[in-house]
Every structure is written in structure tokens, then in C-alpha cells.
C-alpha positions as CSV (number, residue, x, y, z in Angstrom):
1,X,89.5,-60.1,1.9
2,X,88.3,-57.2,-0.2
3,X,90.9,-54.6,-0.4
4,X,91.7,-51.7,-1.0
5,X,89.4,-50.1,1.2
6,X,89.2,-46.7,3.6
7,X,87.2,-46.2,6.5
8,X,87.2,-43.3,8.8
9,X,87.4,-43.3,13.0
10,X,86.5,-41.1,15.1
11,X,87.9,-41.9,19.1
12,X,86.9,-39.3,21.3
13,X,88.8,-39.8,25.1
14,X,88.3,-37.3,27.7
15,X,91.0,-34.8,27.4
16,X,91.3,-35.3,23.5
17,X,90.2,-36.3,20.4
18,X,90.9,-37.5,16.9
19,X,89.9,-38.6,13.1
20,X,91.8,-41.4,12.0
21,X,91.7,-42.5,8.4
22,X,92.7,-46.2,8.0
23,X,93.0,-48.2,4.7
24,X,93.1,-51.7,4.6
25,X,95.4,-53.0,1.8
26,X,97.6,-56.0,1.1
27,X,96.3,-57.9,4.7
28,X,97.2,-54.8,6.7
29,X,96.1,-51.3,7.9
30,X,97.6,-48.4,7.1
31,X,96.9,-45.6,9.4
32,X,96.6,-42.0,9.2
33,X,95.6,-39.3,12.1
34,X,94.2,-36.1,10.1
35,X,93.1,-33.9,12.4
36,X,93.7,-34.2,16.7
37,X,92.3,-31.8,19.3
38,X,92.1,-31.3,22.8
39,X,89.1,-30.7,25.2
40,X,88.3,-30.6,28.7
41,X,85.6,-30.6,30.9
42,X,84.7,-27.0,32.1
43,X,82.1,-25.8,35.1
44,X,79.2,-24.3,33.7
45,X,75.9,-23.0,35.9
46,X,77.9,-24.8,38.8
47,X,78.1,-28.5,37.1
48,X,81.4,-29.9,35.5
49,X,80.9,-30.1,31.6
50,X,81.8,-31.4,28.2
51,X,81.6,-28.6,25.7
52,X,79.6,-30.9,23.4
53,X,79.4,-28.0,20.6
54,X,83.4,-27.7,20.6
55,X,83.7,-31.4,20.6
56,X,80.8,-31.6,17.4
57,X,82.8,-29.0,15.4
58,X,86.2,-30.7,16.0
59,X,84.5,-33.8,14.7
60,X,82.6,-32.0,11.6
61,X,85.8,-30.1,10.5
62,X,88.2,-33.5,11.2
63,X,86.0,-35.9,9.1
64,X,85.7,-32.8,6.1
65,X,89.6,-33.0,6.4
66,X,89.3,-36.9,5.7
67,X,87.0,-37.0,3.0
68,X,88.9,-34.3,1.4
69,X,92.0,-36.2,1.1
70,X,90.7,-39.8,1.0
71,X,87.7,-39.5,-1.1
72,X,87.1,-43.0,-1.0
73,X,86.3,-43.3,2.4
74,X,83.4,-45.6,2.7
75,X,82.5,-45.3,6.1
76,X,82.8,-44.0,9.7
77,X,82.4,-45.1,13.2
78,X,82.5,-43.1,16.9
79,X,83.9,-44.4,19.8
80,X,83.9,-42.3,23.3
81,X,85.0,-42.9,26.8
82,X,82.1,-44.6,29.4
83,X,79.5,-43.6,31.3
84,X,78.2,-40.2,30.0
85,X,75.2,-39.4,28.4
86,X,72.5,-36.6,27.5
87,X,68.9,-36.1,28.2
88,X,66.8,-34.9,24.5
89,X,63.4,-33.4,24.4
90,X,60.7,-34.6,22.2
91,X,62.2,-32.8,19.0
92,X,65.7,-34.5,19.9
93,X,67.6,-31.4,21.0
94,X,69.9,-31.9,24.2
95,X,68.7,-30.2,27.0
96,X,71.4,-29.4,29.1
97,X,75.4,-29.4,28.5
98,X,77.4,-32.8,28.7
99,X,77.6,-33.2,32.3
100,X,81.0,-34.6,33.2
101,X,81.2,-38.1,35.5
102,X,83.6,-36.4,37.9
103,X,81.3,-33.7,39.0
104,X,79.9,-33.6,42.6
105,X,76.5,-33.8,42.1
106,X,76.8,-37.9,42.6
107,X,78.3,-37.4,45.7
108,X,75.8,-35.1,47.2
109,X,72.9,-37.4,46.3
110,X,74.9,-41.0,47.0
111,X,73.3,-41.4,50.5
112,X,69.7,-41.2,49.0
113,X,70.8,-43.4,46.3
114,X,71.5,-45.8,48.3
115,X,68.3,-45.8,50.1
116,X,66.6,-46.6,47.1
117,X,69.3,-49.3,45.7
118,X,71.9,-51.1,48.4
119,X,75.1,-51.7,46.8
120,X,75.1,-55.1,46.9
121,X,71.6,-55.1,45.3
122,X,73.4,-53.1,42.5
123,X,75.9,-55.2,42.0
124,X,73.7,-58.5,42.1
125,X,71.2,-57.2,39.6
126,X,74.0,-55.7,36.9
127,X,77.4,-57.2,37.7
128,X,78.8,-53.4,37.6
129,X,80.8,-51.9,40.2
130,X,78.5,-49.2,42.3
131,X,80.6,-46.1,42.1
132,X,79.3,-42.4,41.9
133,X,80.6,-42.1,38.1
134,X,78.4,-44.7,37.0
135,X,75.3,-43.2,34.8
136,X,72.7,-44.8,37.0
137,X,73.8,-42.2,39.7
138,X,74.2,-39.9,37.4
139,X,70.6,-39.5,36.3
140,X,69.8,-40.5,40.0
141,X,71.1,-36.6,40.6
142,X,69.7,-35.3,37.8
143,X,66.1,-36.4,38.6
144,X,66.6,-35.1,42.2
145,X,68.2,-32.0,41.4
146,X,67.7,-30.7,38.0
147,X,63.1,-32.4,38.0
148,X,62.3,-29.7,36.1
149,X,64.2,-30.7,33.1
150,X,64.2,-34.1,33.9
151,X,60.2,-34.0,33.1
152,X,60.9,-32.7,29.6
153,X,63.6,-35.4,28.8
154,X,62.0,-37.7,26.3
155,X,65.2,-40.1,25.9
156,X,68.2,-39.6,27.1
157,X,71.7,-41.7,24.3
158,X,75.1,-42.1,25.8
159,X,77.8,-39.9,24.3
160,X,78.8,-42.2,21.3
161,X,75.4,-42.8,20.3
162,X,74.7,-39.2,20.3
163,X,77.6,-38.6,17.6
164,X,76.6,-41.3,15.8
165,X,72.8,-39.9,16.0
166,X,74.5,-36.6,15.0
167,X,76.2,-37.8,11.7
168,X,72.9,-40.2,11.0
169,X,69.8,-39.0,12.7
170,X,69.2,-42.5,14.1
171,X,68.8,-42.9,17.8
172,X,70.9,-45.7,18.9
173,X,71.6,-47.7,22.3
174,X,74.7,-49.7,21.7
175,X,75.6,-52.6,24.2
176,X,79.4,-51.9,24.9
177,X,78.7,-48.3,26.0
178,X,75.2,-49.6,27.8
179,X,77.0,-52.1,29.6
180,X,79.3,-48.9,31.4
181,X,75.9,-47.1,32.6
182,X,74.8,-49.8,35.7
183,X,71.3,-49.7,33.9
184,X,72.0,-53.4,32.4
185,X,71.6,-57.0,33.5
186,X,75.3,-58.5,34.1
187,X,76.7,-59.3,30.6
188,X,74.1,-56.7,29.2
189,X,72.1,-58.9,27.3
190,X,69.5,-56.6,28.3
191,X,68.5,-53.5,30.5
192,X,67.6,-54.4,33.8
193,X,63.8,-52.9,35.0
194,X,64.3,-53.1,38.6
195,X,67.2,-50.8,38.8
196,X,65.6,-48.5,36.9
197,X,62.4,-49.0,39.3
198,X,64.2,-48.2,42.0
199,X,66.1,-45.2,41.3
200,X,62.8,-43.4,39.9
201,X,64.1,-43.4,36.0
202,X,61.5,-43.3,33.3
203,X,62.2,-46.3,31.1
204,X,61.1,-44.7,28.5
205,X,64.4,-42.9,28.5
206,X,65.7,-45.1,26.5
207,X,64.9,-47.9,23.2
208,X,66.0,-51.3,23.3
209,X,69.7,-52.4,23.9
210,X,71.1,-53.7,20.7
211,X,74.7,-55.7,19.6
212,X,77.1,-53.2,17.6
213,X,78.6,-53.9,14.8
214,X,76.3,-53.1,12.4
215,X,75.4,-50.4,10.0
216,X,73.9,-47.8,11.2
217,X,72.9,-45.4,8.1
218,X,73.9,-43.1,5.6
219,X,75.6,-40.3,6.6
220,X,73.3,-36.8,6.6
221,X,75.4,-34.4,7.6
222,X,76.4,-32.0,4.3
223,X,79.5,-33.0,2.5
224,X,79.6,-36.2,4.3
225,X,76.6,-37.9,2.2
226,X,79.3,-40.4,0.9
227,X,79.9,-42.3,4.2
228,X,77.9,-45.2,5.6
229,X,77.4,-45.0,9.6
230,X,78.6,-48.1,11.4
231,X,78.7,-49.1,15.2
232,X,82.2,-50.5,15.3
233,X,82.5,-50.1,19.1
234,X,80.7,-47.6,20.9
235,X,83.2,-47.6,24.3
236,X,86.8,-47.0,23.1
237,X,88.2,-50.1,25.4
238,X,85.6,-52.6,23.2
239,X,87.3,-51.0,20.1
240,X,90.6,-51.6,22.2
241,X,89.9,-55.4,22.4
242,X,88.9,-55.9,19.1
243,X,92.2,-54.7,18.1
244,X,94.0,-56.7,20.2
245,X,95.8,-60.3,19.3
246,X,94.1,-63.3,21.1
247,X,94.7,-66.7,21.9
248,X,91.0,-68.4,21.6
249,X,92.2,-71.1,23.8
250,X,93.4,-68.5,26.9
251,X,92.2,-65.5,28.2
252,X,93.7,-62.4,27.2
253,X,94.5,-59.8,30.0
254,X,94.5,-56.3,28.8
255,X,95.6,-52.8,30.2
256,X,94.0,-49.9,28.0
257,X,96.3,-47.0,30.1
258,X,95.4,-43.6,29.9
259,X,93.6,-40.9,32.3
260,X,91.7,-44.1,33.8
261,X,93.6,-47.3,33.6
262,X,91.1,-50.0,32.9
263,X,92.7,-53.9,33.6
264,X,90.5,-56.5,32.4
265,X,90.1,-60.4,30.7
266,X,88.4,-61.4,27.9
267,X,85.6,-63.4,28.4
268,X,82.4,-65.0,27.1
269,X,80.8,-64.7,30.4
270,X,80.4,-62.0,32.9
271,X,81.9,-63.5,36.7
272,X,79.8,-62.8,39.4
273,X,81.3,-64.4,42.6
274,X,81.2,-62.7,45.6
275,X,84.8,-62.5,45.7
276,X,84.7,-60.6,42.2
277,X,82.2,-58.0,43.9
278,X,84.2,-57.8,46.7
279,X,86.8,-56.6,45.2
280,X,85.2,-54.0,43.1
281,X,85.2,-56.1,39.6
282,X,82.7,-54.6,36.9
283,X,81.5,-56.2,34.0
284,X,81.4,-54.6,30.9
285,X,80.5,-55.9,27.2
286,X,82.7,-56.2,24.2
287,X,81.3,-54.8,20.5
288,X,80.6,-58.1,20.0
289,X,78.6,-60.7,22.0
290,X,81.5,-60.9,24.6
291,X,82.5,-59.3,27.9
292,X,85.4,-57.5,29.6
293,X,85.6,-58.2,33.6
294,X,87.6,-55.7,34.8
295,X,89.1,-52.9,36.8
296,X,88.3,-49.1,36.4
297,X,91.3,-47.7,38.2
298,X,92.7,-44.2,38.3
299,X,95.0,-44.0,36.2
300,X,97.7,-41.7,34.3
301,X,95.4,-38.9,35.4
302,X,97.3,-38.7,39.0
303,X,100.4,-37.7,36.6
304,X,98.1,-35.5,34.0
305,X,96.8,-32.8,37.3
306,X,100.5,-32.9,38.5
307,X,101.8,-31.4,34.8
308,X,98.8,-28.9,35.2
309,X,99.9,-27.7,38.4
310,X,103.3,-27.8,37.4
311,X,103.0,-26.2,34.3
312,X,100.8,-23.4,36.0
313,X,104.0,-23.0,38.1
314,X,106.2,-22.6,35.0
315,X,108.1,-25.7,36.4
316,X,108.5,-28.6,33.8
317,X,105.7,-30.3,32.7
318,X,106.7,-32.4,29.6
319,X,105.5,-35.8,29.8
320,X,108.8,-37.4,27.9
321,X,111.2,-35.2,30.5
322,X,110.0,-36.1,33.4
323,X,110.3,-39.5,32.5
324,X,113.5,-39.0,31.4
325,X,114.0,-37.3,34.8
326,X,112.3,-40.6,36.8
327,X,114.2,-43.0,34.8
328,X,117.2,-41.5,36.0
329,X,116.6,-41.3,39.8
330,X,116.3,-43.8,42.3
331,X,113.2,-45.1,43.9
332,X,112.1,-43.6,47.0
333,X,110.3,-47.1,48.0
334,X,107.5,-45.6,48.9
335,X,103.4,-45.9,47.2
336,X,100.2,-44.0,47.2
337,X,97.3,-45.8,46.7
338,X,95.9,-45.2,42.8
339,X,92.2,-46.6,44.5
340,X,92.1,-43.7,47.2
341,X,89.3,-40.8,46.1
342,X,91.9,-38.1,46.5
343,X,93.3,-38.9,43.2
344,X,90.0,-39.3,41.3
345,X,89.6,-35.8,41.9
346,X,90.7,-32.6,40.1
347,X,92.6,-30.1,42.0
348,X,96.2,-29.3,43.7
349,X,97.6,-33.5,42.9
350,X,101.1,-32.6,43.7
351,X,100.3,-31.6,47.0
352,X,98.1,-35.0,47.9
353,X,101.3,-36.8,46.3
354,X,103.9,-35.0,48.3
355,X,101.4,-35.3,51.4
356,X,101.0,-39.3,51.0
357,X,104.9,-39.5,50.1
358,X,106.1,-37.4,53.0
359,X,104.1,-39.4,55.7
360,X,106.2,-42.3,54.5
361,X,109.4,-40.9,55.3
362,X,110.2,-38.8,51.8
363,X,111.8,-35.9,52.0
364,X,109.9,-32.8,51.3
365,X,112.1,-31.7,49.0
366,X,111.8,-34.7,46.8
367,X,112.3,-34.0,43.3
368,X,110.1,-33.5,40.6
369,X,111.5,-37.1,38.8
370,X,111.2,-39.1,42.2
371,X,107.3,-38.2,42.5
372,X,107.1,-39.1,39.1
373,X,108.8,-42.3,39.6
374,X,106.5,-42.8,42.8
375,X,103.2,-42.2,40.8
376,X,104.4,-44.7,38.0
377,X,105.5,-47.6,40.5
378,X,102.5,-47.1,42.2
379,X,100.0,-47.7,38.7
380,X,102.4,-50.7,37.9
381,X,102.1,-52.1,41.4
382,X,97.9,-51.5,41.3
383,X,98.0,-53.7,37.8
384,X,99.9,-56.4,39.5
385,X,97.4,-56.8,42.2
386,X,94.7,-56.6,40.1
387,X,95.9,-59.1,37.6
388,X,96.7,-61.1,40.8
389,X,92.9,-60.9,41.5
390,X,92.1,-61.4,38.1
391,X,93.8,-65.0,37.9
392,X,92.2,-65.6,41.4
393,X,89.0,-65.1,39.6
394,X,89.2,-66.5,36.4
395,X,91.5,-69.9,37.6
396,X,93.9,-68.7,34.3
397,X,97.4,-67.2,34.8
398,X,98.4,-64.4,32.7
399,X,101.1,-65.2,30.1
400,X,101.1,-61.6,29.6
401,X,99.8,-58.4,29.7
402,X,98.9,-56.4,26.5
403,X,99.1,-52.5,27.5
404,X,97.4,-50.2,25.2
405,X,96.4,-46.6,24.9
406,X,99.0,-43.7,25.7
407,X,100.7,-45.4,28.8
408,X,102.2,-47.9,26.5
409,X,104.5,-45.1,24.9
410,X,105.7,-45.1,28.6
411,X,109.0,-47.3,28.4
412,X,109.2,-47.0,31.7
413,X,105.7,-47.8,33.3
414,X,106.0,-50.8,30.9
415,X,109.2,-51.7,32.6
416,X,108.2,-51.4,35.8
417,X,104.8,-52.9,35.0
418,X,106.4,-55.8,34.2
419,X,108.3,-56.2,36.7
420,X,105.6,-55.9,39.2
421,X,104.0,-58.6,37.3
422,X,106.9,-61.0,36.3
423,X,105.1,-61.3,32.7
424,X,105.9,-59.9,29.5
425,X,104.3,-56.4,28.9
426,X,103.3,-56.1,25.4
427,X,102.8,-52.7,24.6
428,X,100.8,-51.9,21.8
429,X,99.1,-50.6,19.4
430,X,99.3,-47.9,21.6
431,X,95.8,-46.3,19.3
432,X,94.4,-49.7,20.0
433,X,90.8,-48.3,20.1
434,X,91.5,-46.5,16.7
435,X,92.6,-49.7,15.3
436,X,89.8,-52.1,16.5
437,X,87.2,-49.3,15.5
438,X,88.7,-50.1,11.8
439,X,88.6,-53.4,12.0
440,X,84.8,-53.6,13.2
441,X,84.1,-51.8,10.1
442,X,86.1,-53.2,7.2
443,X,83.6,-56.3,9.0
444,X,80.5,-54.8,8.9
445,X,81.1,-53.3,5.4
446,X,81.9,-56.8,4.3
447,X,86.0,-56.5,3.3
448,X,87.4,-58.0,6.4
449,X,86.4,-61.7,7.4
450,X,86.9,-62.1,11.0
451,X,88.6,-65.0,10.7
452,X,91.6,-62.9,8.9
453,X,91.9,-60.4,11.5
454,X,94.3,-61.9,13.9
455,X,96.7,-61.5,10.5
456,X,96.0,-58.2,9.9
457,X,96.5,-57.0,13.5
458,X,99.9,-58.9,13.4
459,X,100.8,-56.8,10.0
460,X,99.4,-53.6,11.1
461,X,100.2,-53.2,14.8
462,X,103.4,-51.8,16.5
463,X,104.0,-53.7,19.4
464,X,107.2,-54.0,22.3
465,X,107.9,-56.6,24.6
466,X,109.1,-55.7,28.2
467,X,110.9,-59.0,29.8
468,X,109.8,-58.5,33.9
């Protein structure tokens, strides 16, 4: 272990992102966040977008911050959220804004998508779950709605790999963020032609699927010439597992909690039963040669739209006080069903929550802290089942749960979570993604063996155990 030694990440999720400067010293990482924003996708020329430029000058100005205060920073990494991408011309400027995953346009062409490729034809030739969000039907819509543009796309990156093309002027296709799109064979060893045969999707859209965890390049952006550009986990939940504390002898079940929750195993092999299709079981890659069977489930965003509607209300809207307000109330005993499409949606959430609640006998009246409490014993009872499903799967029972991301700051969805579960919740490092993005590179860049990290996670992580 070489050390001392700084490296910079950049974790982008999609309602905020953040530069994190982390220095690896003494067998541990010491952590600091220099500069935080917040973004959201917008509609724009009647598609939902990411404002791409905003999200490109929050990362410019965050990194100057970094290298201005630790200017021996040797490197940086990007890390986004799944399934997004954009399309570049022959010059490689983006055509078109970041169009979102959540906007409609998947929905309005699903039933000629499926013409073209059956779900269970999907799933059998990529191991990923078929739903709208997934960047297959993405650029399904955009070739049937947007062909003009579509003819001038030359290659199209996924959202980390456009940052890190950004920062480096190398055109990347990492295999962790790949594996999200429903363009790759099951384990994403590779892509996989006959999907893209079948939807109509120019393979020449996009260069050959490589391993992360590499260097990419110097840095070419001015006043950041110092940095080297390293893939240390393209898909914030690969840089999530890398930061989390394994067993090699059992499999690890993870929950990385935050707009989605996203409940998976580690594995070296993708699982393809037709049980595991059946109930909805995608198969994404780690940043390293590994996978991560799991289950994209809406998650804290149900809570997130309710604050927005009622902070637009002026009623309270303060994540750590209504908590406070749901720890203190009783339980109505009543559950909405994270999996329904209603609550993957935006729009009025309190109302489809007091709807759901009130057909079950609540009160319509209930209080602000009881559909709080609701919402969170509803998530905790969706991981139990799907960790039940997992073990069904996998012939392995959980010894415990490791909860990451910012749900794990929630004492009380850990509480109830484990409860639901009767394991131990371990929740923590609740920047997991931040952490394992660090870690990737102090590897890469040679100061870190990988046989040491297990020791520096244990120094460097914050973690809390919830009994059941």
C-alpha cells in the first residue's frame, strides 16, 4: 500500500450531484465532499430532460474547487445512475438534450416494441428485466419518433462515459453501465447483435464493450491537465459494491436506497432461471468481472414527490421531521405496493398514497407522519420479499443486509427493514458509491492492492447495525 495518496470522485444521482475528494492514508480513506448540487430533470420541446450543460458546469467548477485545495490529486473517476445515454454526430457534439428514462415516449412506442422483440425473447437474450426505462426502448422511441436525428447520430455513450469523454476526449463503453442498457448478452460479456437487429439500432452506435477499471487518459480540460482519467465504476451501484465488505465464501446481499431502491447479490454469474425472469430479476455487471442480480424497485422517490407536493403546499416537507413525525405514530397496518406504475411516475404522489391508503380502511384525514410511516413499511416490506426471492434463487440465506446510499441515514426504514427481514441491517457507508469509486482508483493507479481493501473499507466506513 502506497500512501498518501488523493483521488477525486465524481457521483452524479438523479436529483443531485457531488465531488468528493478522498485521500488514502494510514490503511484508510479520508473523505471530503467539496462542492454538492442539485438537478432535476425538466420538459423541454415536449420530452423530459437532464440539463446536461448545468450538470457539466457543476462538475467543471466542483473538480476546480478540488484541485484548488488538494493539489495533489492524482486522479478522477465519474459514476452516474443507469440507463441514459446520448446520441453524437460525426464531430462528437450531442444532438439532442439528455432525455430522461421516466419520459413517455417508451410508453407510447412499447406495443411496437414488442412486435419487434417479445419480452421473453428479451429477457432470454440479455438476462435484463424488459421495462420501458431500459435504453433499448429508449432508442427504440427515438428511432421511431425523433428519424431525423437519429440518421445523423454517429455513436450514441451512456451518461458516465460521456463525462468521462468530456474530461478526456476518449469515447468509452464501460460494462457496468452497458450492462443497465438491455443491449448486452446476460452477464455483459459482450453486446448482444440480435437485439439490436430487432429493434432497428445501427450497431455502429456504439464501440466495443470493455471491463472498467482502467485508465482512461489524461485529463484535457484546462486547469485539470494534472489528473489522470480512470473508470472506477461507471454505474454508481458497481461503485456501491466495490465499497462494500464481503465474505468470499457467501454472497453478499445489498440495498443501495435512494430515489430507486436497487436489492441485489453478488455474484460471479448472472442467474437465468425462469423463476428469476418471472419475477422480474435483472442482471447487471459489477466494475469488475462480476455481476449484481437484482431488483430495480421504486424506491424513496414515492417519499421524494410527496415533500414536493407538500412543500408546494407550504406544509412540512423536511425529510428528518417527518420521520420524527412517523417514528412517533402508530402504524396504520395498511401497504401500497412500491411495484405499481403509479408510483414510478411524477405527479400529485400524496394523492395516489392517500387513494391506495383510504381503500384499505385509513382515514382520510390520516396524518402527514402515518403516510410516511406507510410509505417506509411498505419499501421495508418490498426488500423482504425480494430478499425472500433472492435466497429462493440463489439457494443462500442472507446473514444480512448491507443498506447503502441515502436511505441508510433513515433509522427508521433500517428498523423496520430489519424487522421485515429478521436480519441484521447494516447500514452504511451511506456514500457507498463515492467510496468504492475511490477505491477502484487508488487500484488502478497502483496504491491500493485489492487484496487490502476489505481493511481499508473496515477503517474508513461508518456503519450501524439494526437487530430485526
Amino acid at each position: 500500500m502506497k500512501d498518501p495518496v488523493t483521488a477525486l470522485a465524481v457521483d452524479l444521482g438523479s436529483s443531485s450531484g457531488r465531488i468528493t475528494v478522498g485521500t488514502l492514508e494510514g490503511g484508510r480513506v479520508e473523505q471530503v465532499e467539496v462542492h454538492r448540487f442539485a438537478h432535476s430533470a425538466e420538459l423541454r420541446d415536449g420530452y423530459l430532460c437532464w440539463d446536461l450543460d448545468l450538470i457539466w458546469h457543476e462538475v467543471a467548477t466542483g473538480l476546480g474547487l478540488a484541485v484548488e485545495q488538494f493539489p495533489d490529486a492524482v486522479s478522477v473517476s465519474v459514476d452516474t445512475w443507469g440507463v441514459d445515454w446520448v446520441p453524437l454526430d460525426r464531430d462528437g457534439r450531442r444532438l439532442t438534450p439528455g432525455r430522461a428514462y421516466r419520459d413517455e415516449r417508451t410508453e407510447r412506442t412499447l406495443d411496437a416494441f414488442r412486435a419487434q422483440l417479445p419480452d421473453d425473447r428479451a429477457w432470454e437474450l440479455t438476462g435484463i428485466a424488459p421495462v420501458t426505462i431500459n435504453s433499448a426502448n429508449q432508442m427504440f422511441a427515438f428511432l421511431t419518433e425523433e428519424p431525423d436525428i437519429a440518421a445523423r447520430t454517429q455513436q450514441i455513450l451512456f451518461l458516465p462515459d460521456y463525462f468521462t469523454y468530456l474530461l478526456s476526449g476518449q469515447r468509452r463503453w464501460s460494462r457496468s453501465i452497458a450492462s443497465t442498457s438491455a443491449l448486452c448478452n446476460p452477464g455483459a460479456t459482450d453486446w448482444a447483435p440480435n437485439v439490436f437487429a430487432a429493434l432497428g439500432i445501427p450497431r455502429r452506435w456504439v464501440g466495443e464493450l470493455t471491463h472498467e477499471h482502467d485508465v482512461v487518459g489524461p485529463c484535457t480540460v484546462s486547469g485539470l491537465e494534472r489528473l489522470t482519467v480512470v473508470r472506477g465504476g461507471a454505474h454508481d451501484t458497481a461503485c456501491a459494491v466495490h465499497a462494500l465488505p464481503r465474505d468470499e465464501a457467501v454472497d453478499s446481499y445489498f440495498l443501495s436506497c435512494g430515489s430507486w431502491s436497487v436489492l441485489g447479490v453478488v455474484r460471479d454469474e448472472p442467474l437465468m432461471s425462469a423463476d428469476a425472469h418471472a419475477l422480474g430479476l435483472t442482471n447487471e455487471a459489477r466494475g469488475d468481472h462480476g455481476v449484481r442480480p437484482l431488483f430495480n424497485i421504486t424506491g424513496l422517490w414515492i417519499l421524494q414527490e410527496c415533500q414536493r407536493t407538500w412543500g408546494a403546499a407550504g406544509m412540512e416537507d423536511n425529510i428528518g421531521q417527518l420521520v420524527q413525525q412517523a417514528s412517533a405514530v402508530e402504524s396504520l397496518g395498511l401497504l401500497i405496493d412500491p411495484d405499481e406504475p403509479q408510483y414510478a411516475a411524477p405527479g400529485d404522489m400524496v394523492a395516489r398514497v392517500r387513494e391506495a391508503l383510504v381503500r384499505q380502511g385509513a382515514s382520510t384525514d390520516m396524518s402527514q407522519g402515518q403516510m410516511v410511516r406507510a410509505i417506509l413499511e411498505s419499501l421495508a416490506h418490498r426488500y423482504a420479499r425480494g430478499v425472500a426471492d433472492l435466497t429462493a434463487l440463489t439457494g443462500t440465506r442472507a446473514t444480512q443486509l448491507n443498506m447503502t446510499a441515502g436511505g441508510s441515514r433513515n433509522t427508521l426504514l433500517c428498523e423496520l427493514t430489519a424487522r421485515a427481514l429478521q436480519v441484521p441491517v447494516v447500514a452504511g457507508p451511506a456514500e457507498a458509491s463515492t467510496l468504492g469509486s475511490l477505491l477502484a482508483q487508488f487500484e488502478v493507479m497502483n496504491h491500493l492492492s485489492p487484496s487490502d481493501r476489505s481493511a481499508v473499507i473496515a477503517a474508513s466506513a461508518s456503519t450501524i447495525v439494526h437487530e430485526p
